[in-house]
C-alpha positions in Angstrom: 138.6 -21.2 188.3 135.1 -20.1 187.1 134.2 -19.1 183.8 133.9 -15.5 185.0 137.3 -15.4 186.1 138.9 -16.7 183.0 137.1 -14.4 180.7 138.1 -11.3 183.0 141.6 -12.2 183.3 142.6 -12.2 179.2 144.9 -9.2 179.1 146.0 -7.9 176.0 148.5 -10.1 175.5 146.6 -13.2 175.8 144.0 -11.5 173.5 146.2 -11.2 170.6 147.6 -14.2 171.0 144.5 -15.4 170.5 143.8 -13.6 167.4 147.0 -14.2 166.0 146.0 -18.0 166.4 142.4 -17.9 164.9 144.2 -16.1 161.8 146.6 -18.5 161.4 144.6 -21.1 161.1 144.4 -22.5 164.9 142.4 -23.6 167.1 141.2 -21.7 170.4 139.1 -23.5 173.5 136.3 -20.9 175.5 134.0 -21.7 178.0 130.2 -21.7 177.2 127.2 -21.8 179.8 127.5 -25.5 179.9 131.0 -26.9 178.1 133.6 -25.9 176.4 133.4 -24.8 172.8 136.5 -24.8 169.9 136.3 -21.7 168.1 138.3 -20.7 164.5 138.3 -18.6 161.3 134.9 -20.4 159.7 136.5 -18.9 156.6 139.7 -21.4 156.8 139.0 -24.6 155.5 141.9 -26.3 156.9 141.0 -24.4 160.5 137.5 -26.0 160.1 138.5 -29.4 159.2 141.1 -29.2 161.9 138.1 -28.5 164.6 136.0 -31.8 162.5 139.0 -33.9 163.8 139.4 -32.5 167.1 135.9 -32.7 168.2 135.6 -36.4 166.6 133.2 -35.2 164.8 131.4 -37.1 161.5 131.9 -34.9 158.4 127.7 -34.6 158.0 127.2 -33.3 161.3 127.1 -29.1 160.7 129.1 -26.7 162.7 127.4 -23.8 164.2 129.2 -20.4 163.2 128.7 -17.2 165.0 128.3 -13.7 163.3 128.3 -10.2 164.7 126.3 -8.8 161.3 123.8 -9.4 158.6 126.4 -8.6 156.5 128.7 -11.3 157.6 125.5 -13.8 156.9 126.1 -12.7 153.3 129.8 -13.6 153.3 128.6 -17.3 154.4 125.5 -18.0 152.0 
């Protein structure tokens, strides 16, 4: 299935089930241009540590979050 087609076929049931998950602390896969990125609440600590051990990845090495404001810039600075 391409990437098109997934993003297309989230109905709103699959939609909230994936908000409900990001609030609660999961963990949700998307597809990027390339690979597949892990998303979550970059305001839960757990959620963020929880995407550190699935990724594999070392503590040092930053995540990137994504922000739909300047004012959201504010809430992570």
């Amino acid at each position: 299935m391409l990437k098109d087609e997934i993003v297309n076929n989230i109905d709103d049931n699959n939609l909230k089930t994936i908000v409900s998950t990001i609030r609660n602390g999961g963990l949700v896969v998307f597809p990027t241009e390339t690979v597949y990125g892990i998303g979550a609440d970059t305001f839960n600590v757990q959620a963020v540590k929880n995407i550190f051990v699935a990724k594999g990845r070392a503590s040092d090495n930053p995540l990137i979050a994504h922000i739909s404001s300047i004012d959201m810039l504010s809430r992570l600075t």
